[in-house]
C-alpha positions as CSV (number, residue, x, y, z in Angstrom):
1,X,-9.7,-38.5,26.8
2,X,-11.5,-39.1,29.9
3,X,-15.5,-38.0,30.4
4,X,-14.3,-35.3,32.6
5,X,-11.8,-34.2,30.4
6,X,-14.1,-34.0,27.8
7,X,-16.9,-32.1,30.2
8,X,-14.3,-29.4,30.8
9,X,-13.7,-28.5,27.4
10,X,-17.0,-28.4,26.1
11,X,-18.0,-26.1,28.8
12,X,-15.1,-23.8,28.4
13,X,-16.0,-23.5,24.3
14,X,-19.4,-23.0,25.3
15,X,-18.2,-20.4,28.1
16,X,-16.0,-18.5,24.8
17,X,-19.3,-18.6,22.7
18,X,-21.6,-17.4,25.3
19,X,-19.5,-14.6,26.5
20,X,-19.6,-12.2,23.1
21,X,-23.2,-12.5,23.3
22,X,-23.6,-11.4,26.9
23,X,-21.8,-8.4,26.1
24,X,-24.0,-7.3,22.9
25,X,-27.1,-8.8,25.1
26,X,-26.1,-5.0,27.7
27,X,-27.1,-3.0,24.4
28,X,-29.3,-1.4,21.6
29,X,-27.6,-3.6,18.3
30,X,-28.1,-1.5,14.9
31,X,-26.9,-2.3,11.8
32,X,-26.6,0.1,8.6
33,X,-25.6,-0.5,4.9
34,X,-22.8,2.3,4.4
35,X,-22.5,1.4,0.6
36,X,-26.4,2.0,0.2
37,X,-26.3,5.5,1.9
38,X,-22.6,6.7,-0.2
39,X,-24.4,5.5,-3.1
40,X,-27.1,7.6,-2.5
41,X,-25.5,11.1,-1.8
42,X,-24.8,13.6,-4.4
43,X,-21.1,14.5,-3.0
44,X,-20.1,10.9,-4.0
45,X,-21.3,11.2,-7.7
46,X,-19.8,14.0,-7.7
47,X,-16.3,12.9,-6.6
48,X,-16.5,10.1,-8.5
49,X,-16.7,12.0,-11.8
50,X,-14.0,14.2,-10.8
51,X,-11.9,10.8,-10.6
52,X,-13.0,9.5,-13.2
53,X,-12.2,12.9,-15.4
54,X,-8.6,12.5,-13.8
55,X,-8.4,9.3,-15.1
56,X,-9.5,9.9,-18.8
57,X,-7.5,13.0,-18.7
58,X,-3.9,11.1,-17.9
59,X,-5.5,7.7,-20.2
60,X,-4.9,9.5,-23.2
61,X,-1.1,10.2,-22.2
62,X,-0.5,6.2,-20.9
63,X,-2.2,5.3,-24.8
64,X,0.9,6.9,-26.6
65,X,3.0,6.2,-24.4
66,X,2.0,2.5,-24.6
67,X,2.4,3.0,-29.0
68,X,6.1,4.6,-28.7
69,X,6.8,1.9,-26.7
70,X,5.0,-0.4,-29.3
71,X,6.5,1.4,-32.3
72,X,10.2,1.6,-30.8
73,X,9.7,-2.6,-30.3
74,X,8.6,-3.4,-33.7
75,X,11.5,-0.9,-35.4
76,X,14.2,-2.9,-33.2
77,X,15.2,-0.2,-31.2
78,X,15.8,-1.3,-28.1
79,X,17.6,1.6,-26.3
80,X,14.2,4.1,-27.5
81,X,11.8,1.0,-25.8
82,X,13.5,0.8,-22.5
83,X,13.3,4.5,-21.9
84,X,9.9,5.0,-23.4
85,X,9.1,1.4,-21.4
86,X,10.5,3.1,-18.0
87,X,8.6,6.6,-18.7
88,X,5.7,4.5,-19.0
89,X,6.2,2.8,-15.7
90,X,7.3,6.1,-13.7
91,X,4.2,8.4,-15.1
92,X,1.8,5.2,-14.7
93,X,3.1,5.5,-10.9
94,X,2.7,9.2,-10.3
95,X,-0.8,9.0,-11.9
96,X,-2.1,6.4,-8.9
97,X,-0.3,8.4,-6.6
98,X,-2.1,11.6,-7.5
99,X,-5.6,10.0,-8.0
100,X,-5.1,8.2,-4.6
101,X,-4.2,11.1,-2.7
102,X,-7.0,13.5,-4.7
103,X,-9.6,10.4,-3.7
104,X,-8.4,11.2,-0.1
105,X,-9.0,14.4,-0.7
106,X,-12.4,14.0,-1.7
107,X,-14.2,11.2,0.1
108,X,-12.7,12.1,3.4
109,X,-15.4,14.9,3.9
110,X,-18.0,12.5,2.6
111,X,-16.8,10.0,4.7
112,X,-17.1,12.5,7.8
113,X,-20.0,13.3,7.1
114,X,-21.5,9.9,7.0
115,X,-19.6,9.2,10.1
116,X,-21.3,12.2,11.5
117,X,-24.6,11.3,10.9
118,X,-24.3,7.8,12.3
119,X,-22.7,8.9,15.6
120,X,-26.3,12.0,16.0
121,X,-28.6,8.4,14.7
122,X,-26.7,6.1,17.3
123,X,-26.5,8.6,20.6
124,X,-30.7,9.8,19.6
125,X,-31.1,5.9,18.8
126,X,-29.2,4.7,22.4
127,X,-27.5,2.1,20.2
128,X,-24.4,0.8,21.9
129,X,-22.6,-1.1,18.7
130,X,-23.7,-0.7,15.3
131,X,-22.6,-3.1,12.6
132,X,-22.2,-2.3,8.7
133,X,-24.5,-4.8,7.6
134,X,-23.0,-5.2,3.8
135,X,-19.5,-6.2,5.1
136,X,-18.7,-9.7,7.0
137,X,-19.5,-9.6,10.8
138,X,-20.0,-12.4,13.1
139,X,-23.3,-11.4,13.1
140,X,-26.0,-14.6,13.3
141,X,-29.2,-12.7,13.6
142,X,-30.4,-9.0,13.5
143,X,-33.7,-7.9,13.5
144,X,-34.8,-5.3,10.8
145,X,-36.0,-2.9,13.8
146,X,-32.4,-2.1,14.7
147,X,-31.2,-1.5,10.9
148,X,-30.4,2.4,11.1
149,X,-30.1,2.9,7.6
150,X,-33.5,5.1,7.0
151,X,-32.7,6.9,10.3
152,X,-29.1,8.0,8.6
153,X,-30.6,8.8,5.0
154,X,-33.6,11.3,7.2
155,X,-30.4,13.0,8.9
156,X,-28.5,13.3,5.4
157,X,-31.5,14.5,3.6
158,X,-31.6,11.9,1.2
């Protein structure tokens, strides 16, 4: 590779590299820790020990399930383990299909409301991108001035 060749490329990667930061370089950058803020609100506790009592409720009904199936394999009977064995795999699927769609069911209002309260902190704030700060972002540097996570709890009440 010739010097100009090699000119030419490196300007063109640092052309790709400069350009993203131009962009956020036009705008107010905040960041926010979702997890911190769901943790913190009483609706979440709440649906989380409705799950959880789902759960329990169908664990106790997968446990004998799981010792017919245990029984009907130690007595040798193979016919009573296979249907027992396919009951087992049929109600284990309707069970994470009922607490998925009841988890929709109740985070999706959370959710909103989260979502809610980010869009009032961002349009009051004039932020132009905001950034959850506990997931992976190609993020190098933010300052702790544009983290919005107080602002968010004040509108939530917490």
């Amino acid at each position: 590779m010739n010097k100009l060749s090699f000119l030419i490329i490196v300007s063109l990667l640092l052309l790709c590299n400069l350009i993203p930061l131009q962009t956020f370089a036009q705008g107010n950058v905040g960041t926010i820790n979702t997890d911190e803020i769901l943790d913190l609100m009483p609706e979440m506790t709440i649906a989380k020990m409705k799950l959880d009592s789902i759960g329990k409720a169908y664990n106790v009904e997968i446990q004998n399930l799981e010792m017919r199936y245990d029984n009907a394999v130690k007595s040798g009977d193979n016919d009573e383990a296979d249907r027992v064995q396919l009951r087992l795999y049929t109600f284990k699927d309707a069970v994470d299909s009922e607490i998925s769609a009841k988890s929709d069911t109740l985070f999706k209002p959370i959710r909103r409301k989260l979502g809610i309260a980010i869009y009032e902190v961002s349009i009051e704030g004039k932020y132009n991108y905001i950034f959850d700060s506990k997931y992976d972002a190609i993020v190098l540097y933010v300052s702790k001035r544009v983290d919005i996570t107080p602002e968010v709890k004040k509108k939530l009440g917490l």
